[in-house]
TORLO-462239 format. One record per atom (N, C-alpha, C, O): y, z, x; residue in one letter. Coordinates in steps of 0.05 Angstrom, whole numbers, plus 32768, in hexadecimal, padded with zeros to 4 digits. Example, Ala and Ser with C-alpha at 12.3 -4.5 7.8 and 13.67 -1.06 7.14 Angstrom:
# residues 2
7F8E809C8108a/7FA6809C80F6a/7FBE809C8108a/7FBE80A9811Da/7FD3808E8101s/7FEB808F8111s/8001809D8102s/801780A1810Cs/
//
This chain:
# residues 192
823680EF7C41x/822C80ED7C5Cx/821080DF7C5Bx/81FF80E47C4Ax/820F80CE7C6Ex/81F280BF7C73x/81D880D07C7Cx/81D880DF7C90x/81CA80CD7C71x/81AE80DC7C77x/81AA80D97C9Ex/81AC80C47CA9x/81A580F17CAAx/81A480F07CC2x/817D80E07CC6x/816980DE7CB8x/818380D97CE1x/816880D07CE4x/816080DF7D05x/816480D57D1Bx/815880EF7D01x/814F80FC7D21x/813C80EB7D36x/814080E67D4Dx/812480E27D26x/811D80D27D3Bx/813180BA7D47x/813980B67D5Ex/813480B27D36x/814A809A7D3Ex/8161809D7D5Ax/8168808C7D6Bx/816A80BB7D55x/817C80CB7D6Ex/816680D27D78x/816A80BF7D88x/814F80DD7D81x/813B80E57D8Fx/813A80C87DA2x/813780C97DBAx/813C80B67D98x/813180967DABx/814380937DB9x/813F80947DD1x/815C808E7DAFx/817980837DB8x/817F809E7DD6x/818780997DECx/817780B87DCAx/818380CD7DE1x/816E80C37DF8x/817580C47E0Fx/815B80BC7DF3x/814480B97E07x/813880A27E0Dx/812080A37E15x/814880847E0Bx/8141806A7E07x/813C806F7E2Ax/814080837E37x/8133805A7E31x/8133804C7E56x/812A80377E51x/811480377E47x/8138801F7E58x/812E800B7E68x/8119800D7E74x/811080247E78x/810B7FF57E7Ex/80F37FF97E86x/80F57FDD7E97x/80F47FC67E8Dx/80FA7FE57EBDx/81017FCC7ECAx/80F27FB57EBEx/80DE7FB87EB1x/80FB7FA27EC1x/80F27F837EBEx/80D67F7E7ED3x/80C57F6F7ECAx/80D27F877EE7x/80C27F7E7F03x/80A87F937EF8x/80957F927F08x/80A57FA07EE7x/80937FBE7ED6x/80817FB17EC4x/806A7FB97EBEx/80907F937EB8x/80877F867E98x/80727F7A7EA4x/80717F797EBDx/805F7F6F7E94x/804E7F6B7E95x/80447F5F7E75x/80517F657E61x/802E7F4F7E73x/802D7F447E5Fx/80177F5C7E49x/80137F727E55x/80107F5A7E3Ax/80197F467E25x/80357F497E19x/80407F5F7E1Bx/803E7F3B7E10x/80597F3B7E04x/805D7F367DDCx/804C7F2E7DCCx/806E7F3C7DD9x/806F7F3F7DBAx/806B7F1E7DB6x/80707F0D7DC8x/805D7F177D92x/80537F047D91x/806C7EF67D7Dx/80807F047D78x/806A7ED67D74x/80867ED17D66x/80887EDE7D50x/809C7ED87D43x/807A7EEF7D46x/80887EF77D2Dx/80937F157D36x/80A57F207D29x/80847F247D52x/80907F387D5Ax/80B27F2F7D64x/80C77F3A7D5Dx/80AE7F1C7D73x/80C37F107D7Cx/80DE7F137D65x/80EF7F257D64x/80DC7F047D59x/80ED7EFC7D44x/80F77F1C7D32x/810D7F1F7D27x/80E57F2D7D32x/80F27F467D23x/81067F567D3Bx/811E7F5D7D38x/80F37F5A7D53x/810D7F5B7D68x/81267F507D65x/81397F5F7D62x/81297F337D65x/81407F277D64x/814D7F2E7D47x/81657F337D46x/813D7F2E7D2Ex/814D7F367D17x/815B7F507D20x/81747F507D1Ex/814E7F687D2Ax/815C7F817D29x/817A7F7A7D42x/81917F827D40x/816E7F6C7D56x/818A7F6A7D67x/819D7F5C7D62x/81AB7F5D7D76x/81A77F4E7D51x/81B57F3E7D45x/81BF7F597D32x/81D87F5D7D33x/81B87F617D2Bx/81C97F787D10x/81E07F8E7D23x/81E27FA77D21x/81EF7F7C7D34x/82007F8E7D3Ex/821E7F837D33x/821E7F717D22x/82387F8F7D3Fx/82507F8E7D2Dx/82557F6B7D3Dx/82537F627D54x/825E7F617D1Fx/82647F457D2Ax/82797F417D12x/82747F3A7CFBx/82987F497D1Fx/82B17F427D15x/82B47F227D0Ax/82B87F0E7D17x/82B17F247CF4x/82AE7EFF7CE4x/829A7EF77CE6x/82987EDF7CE8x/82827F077CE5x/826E7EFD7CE4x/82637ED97CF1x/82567EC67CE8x/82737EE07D09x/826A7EC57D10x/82567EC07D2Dx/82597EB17D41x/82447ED07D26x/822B7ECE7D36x/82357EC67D4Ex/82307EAE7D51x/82407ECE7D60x/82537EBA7D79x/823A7EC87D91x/82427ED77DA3x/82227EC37D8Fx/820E7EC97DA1x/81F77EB77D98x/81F77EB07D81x/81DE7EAE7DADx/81C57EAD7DA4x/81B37EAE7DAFx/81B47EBC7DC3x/819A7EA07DAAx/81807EAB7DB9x/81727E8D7DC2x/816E7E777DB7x/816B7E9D7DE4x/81587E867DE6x/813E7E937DF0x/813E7EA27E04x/81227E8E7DE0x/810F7EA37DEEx/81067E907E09x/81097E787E0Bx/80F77EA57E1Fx/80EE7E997E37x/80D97EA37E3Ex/80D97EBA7E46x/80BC7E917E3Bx/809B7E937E3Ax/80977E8F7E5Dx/80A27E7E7E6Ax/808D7E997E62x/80847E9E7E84x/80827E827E8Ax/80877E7B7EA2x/807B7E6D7E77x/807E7E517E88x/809F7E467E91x/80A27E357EA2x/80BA7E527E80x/80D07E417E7Ex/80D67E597E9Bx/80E27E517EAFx/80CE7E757E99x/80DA7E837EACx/80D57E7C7EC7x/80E77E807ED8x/80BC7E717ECEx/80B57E657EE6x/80CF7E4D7EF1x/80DE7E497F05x/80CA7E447EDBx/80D97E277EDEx/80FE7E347EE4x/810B7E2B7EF7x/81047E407ED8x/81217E567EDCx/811D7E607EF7x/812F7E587F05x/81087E717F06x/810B7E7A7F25x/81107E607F3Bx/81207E5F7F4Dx/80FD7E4C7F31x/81007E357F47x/81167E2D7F43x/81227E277F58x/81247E2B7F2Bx/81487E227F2Bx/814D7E377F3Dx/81507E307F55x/814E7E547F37x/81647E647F46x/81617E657F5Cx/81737E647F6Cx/81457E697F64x/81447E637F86x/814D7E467F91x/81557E437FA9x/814C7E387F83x/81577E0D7F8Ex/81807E177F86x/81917E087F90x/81867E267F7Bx/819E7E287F78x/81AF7E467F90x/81C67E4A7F98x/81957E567F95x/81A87E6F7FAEx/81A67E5A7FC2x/81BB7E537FCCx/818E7E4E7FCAx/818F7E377FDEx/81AC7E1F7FDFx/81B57E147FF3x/81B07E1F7FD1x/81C77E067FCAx/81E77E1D7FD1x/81FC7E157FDAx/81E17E347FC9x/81F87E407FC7x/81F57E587FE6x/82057E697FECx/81D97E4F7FF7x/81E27E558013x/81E07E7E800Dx/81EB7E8E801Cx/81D07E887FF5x/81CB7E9E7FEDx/81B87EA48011x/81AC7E958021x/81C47ECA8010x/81B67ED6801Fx/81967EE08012x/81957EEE7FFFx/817E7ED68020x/81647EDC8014x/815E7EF08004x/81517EEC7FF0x/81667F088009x/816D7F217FF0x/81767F167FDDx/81687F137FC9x/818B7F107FDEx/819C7F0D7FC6x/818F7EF17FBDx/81A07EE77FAEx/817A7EE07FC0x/81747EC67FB5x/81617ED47FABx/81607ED47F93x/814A7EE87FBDx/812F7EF07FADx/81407F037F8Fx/81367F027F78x/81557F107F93x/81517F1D7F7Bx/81607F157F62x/81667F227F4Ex/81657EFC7F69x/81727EE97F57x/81597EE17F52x/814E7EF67F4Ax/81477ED07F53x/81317EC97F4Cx/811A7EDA7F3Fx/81107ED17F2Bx/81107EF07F48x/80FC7F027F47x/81007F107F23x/80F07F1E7F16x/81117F0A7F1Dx/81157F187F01x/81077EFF7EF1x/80FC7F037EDCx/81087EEA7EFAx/80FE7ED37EEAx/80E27ED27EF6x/80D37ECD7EE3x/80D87ED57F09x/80C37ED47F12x/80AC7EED7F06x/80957EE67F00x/80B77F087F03x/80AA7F1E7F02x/80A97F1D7EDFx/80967F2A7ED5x/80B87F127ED2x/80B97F1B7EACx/80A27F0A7EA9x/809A7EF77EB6x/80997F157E93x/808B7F107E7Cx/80927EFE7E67x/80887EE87E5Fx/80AA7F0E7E5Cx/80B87EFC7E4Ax/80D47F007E4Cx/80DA7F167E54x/80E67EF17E46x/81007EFB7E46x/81127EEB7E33x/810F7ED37E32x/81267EF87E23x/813B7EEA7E0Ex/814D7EE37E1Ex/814E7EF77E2Ex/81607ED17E27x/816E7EC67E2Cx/818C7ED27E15x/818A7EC97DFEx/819B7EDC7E19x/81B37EE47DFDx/81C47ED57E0Bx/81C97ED97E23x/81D17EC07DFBx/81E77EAB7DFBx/81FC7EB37DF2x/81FB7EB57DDAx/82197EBC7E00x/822C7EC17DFAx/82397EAF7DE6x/824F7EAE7DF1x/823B7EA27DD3x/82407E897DC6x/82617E897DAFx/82657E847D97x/82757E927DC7x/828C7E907DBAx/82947E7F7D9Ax/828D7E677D96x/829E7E897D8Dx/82A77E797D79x/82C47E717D76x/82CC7E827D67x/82D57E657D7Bx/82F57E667D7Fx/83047E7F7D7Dx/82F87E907D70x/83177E867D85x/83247E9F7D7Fx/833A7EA37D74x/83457EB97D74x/83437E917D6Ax/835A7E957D50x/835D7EAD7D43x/83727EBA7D45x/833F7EB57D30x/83497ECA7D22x/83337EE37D2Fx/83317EF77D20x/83267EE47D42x/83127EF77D4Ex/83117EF37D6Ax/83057EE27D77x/83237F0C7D73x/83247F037D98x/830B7EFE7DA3x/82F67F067D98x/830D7EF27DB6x/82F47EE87DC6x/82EC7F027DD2x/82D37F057DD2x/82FA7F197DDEx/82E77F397DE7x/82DB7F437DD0x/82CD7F577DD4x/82DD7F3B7DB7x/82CC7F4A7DA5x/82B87F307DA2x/82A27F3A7DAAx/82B47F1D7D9Ex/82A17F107D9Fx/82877F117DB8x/826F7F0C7DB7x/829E7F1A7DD4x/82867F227DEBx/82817F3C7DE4x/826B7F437DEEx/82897F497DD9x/82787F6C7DD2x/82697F657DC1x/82527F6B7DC8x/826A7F587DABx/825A7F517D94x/823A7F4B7DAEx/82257F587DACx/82407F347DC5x/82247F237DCFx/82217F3C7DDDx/820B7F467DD6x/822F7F4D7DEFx/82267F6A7DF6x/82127F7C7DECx/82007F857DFAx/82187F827DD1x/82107F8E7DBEx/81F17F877DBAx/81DD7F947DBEx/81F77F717DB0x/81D67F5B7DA9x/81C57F667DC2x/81AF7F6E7DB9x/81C87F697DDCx/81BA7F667DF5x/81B07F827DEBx/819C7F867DDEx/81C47F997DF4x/81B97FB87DEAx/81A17FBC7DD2x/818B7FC87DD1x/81B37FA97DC0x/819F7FB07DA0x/81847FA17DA6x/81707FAC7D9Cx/81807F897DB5x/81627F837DB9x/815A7F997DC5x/81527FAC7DB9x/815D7F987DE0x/81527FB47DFAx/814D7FC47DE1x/81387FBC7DD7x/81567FD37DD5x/81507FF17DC1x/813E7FE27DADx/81297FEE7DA9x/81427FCA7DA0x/81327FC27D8Ax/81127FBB7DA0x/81017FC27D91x/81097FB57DB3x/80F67FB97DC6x/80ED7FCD7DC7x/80D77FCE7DBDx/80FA7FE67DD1x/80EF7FFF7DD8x/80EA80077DBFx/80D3800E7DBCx/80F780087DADx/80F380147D8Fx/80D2800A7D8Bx/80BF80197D8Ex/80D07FF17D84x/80AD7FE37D86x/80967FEA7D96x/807E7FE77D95x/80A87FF47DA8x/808B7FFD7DC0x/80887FF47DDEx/807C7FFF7DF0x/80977FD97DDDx/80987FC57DF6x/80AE7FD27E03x/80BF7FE17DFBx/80A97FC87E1Ax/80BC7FCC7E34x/80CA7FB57E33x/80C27F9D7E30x/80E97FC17E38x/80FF7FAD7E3Cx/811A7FB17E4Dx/81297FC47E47x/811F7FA37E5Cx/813A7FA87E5Fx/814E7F917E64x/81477F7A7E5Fx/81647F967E6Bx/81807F807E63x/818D7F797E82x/819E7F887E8Cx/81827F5A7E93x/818A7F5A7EA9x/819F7F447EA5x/819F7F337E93x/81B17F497EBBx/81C47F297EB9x/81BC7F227EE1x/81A67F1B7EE9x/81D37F267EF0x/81CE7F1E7F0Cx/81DF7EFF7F10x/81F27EF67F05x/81D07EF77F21x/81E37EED7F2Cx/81E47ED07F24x/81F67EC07F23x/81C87ECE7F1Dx/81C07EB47F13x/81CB7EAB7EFDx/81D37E947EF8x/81CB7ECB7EE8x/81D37EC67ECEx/81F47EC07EC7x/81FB7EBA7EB1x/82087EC47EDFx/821E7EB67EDFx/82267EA97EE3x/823D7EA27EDDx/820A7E927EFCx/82187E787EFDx/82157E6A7EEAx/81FF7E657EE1x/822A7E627EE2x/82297E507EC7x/82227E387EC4x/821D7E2D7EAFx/82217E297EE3x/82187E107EE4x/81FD7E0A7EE8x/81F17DF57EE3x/81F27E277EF3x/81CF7E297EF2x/81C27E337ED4x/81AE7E287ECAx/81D27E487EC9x/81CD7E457EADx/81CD7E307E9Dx/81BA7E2B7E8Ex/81E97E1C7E9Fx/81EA7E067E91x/81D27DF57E8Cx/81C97DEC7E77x/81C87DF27EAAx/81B47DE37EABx/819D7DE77EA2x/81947DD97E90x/818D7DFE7EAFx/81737E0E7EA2x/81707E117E84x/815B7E097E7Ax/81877E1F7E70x/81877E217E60x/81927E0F7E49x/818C7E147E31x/819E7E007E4Ex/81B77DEE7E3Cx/81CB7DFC7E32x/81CA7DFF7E1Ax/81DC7E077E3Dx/81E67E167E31x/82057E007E26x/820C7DEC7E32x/820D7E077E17x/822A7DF67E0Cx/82437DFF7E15x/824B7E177E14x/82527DE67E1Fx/82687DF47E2Cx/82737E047E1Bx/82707E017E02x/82877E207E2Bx/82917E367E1Dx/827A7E517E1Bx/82847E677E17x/825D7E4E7E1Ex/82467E5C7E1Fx/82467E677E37x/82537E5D7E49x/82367E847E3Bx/822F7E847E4Fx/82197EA67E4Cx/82147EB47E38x/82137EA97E5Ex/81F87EBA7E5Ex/82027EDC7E5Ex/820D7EE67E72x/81FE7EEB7E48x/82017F087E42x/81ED7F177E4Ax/81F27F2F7E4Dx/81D47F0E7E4Fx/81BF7F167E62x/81A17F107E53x/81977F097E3Ex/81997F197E6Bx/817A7F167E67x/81697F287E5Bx/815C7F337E6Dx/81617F317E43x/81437F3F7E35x/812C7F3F7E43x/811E7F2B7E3Fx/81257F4F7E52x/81097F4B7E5Fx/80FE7F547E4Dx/810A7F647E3Fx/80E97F4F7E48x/80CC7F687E2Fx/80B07F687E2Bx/80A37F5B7E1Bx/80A97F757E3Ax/80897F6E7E41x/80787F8F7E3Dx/80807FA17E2Ex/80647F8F7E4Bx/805D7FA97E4Ax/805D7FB27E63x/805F7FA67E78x/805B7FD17E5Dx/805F7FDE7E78x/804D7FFE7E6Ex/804B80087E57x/804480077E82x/803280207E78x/803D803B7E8Ex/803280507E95x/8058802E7E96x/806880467EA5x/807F804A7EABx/808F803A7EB5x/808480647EA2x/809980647E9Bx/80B480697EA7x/80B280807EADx/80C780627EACx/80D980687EC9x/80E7807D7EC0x/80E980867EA9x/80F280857ED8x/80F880A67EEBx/810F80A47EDDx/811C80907ED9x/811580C27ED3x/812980BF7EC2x/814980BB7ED6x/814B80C47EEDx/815B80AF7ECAx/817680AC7EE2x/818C80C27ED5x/818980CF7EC0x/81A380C07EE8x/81B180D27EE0x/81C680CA7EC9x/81CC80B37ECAx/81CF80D67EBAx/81DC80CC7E9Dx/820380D47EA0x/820D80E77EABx/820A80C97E98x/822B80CC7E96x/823380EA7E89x/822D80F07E72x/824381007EA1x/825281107E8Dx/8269810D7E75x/828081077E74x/825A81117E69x/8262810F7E4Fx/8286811E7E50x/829B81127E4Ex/828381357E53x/82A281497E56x/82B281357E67x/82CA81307E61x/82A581287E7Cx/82B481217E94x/82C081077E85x/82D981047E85x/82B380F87E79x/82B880D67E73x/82CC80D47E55x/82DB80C17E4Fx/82C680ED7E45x/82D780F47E28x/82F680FE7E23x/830181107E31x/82FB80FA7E1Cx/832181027E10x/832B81077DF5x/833880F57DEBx/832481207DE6x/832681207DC9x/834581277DCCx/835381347DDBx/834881137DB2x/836F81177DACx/836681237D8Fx/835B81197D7Bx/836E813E7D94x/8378814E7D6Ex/838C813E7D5Ex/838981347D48x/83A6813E7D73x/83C2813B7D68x/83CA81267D6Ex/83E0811F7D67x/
//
């Protein structure tokens, strides 16, 4: 049996997000950066074929990302709610990872395990964040599915497309705790 690690379950039982619109700068520096991304990348990836990646986004590219999304709800005739809060996530971060869904063919590794694999990556940053100290959390919306506004903003390559957004900045408060899944209610143990 593997050596238990209690703090480790102490974090995970008691992780939270920490909204995106909360962050605030300063933000981890590139070498903080980059150990983040080492730890989120160490999730299960069937053939090891990295079928995800990273694009980081510095408060100058995120600016430039809201004026797309607001020039794109406008184009798409969005109701003003729904354009400000397509925009406002880019407007309000600090910093944010971009995680690139980045399929690899599916011959011998279905393509739903390669999107759990870019799933995965999103969770393991958010926790590799909070674990460091910074505030983070994992947005997608509405923006992040059009693929032709992605395409553009980001470069993304056809077959690509956006697993969500890493916000991670600082924050000095802490949100209200929410209500959590019954466990009895959501489980089904089979003995036999």
């Amino acid at each position: 049996m593997m050596m238990p690690h209690p703090p480790v379950m102490d974090f995970l039982l008691t992780r939270r997000s920490r909204p995106a619109k909360l962050l605030s700068a300063p933000v981890p520096d590139r070498a903080g950066l980059d150990l983040l991304l080492t730890a989120a990348a160490r999730v299960p990836d069937h053939g090891k074929l990295e079928p995800w990646r990273f694009i980081v986004l510095h408060k100058p590219a995120l600016r430039r990302i809201a004026e797309s999304v607001a020039a794109r709800a406008a184009e798409r005739e969005m109701a003003p709610e729904q354009a400000a809060k397509g925009r406002s996530q880019f407007d309000d971060s600090p910093l944010a990872v971009a995680v690139i869904a980045s399929p690899k063919g599916f011959d011998r590794i279905p393509e739903i395990e390669q999107t759990l694999s870019a799933g995965a990556v999103c969770l393991s940053l958010v926790n590799a964040a909070l674990a460091a100290g910074w505030g983070a959390s994992w947005l997608t919306g509405w923006a992040a599915h059009d693929r032709a506004l992605m395409a553009d903003v980001l470069g993304l390559q056809p077959g690509e497309w956006v697993a969500g957004f890493v916000h991670i900045g600082t924050t000095d408060t802490a949100p209200a705790e929410r209500p959590r899944p019954d466990i009895a209610a959501i489980t089904t143990w089979i003995s036999e």
